[in-house]
N, C-alpha and C positions, 0 to 999 in steps of 0.2 A: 394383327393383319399385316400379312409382307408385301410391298410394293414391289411389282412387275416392272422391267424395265421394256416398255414398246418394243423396240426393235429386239431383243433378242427375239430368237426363233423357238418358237413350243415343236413341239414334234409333229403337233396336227399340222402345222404352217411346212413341213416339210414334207407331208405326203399329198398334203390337197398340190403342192409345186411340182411335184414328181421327180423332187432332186433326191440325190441317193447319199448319205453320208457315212463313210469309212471313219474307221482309226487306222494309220498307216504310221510304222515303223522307218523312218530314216537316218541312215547311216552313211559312214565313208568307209566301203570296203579295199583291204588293196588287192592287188591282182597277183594270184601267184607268179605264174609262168616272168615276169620281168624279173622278181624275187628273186628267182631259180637261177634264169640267165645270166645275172647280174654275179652271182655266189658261183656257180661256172665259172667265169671270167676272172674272177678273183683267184679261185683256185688255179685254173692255167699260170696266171703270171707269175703267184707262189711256186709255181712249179719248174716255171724259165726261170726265176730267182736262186731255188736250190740248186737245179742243173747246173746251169751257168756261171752263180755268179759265186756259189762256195765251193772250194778245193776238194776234190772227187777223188777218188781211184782212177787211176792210169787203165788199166784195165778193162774198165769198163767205156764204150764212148758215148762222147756227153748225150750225142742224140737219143740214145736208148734209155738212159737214163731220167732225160727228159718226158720221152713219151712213157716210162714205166711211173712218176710222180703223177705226169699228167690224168690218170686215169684216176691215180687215189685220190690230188687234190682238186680237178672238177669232183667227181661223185660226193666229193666230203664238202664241197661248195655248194652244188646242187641241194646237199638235205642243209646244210646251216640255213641257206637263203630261204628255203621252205619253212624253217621251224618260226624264222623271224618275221614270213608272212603271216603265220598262225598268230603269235602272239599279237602283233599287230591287231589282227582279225578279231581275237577275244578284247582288247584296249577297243576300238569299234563298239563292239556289242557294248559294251559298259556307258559308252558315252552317246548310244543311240537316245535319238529326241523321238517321241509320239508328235504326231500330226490328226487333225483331223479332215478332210478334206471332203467335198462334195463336189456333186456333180453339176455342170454348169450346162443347160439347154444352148443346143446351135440355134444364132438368130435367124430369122427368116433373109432368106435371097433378097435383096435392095434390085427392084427395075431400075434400069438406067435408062435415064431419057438421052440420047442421042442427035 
């Protein structure tokens, strides 16, 4: 014969209470859109670094040049920052914790005496 421990909860004690109990999934997700902007930014500067600051064709001026990397290295910023929020995303799921949570009754309104 196995010993009950009192205070744990039977399932009958949960519904004669009328609390509700879940399993619930928690995690730290990151947020794309910083990812992205971030990987932007990066590519820009990569892009004033090539223009500017390594020896070009005469030819060409630097501004144009600039604004012609600019497009390749945001865009190519924008998908890197994104693939490294996925990965992230999936490292998340793997390290997500179960919970079990219930539901807690509001107490009654306390009169105040005045």
């Amino acid at each position: 014969m196995a010993l009950e421990d009192p205070n744990t909860p039977t399932p009958s004690d949960s519904s004669t209470s009328g609390a509700e109990r879940r399993d619930v999934v928690v995690r730290r997700a990151p947020r794309f859109v910083p990812f992205m902007i971030l990987g932007g930014i990066i590519g820009i500067i990569l892009a004033a670094f090539v223009a500017y600051g390594l020896p070009g064709d005469p030819s060409f001026e630097r501004s144009a040049v600039f604004g012609f990397f600019t497009v390749g290295f945001a865009a190519a910023g924008v998908i890197l920052g994104s693939v490294a929020a996925l990965i992230l995303d999936r490292v998340s799921v793997r390290r997500a914790e179960r919970a079990v949570v219930e539901e807690v009754p509001d107490e009654e309104p306390h009169d105040s005496d005045d």
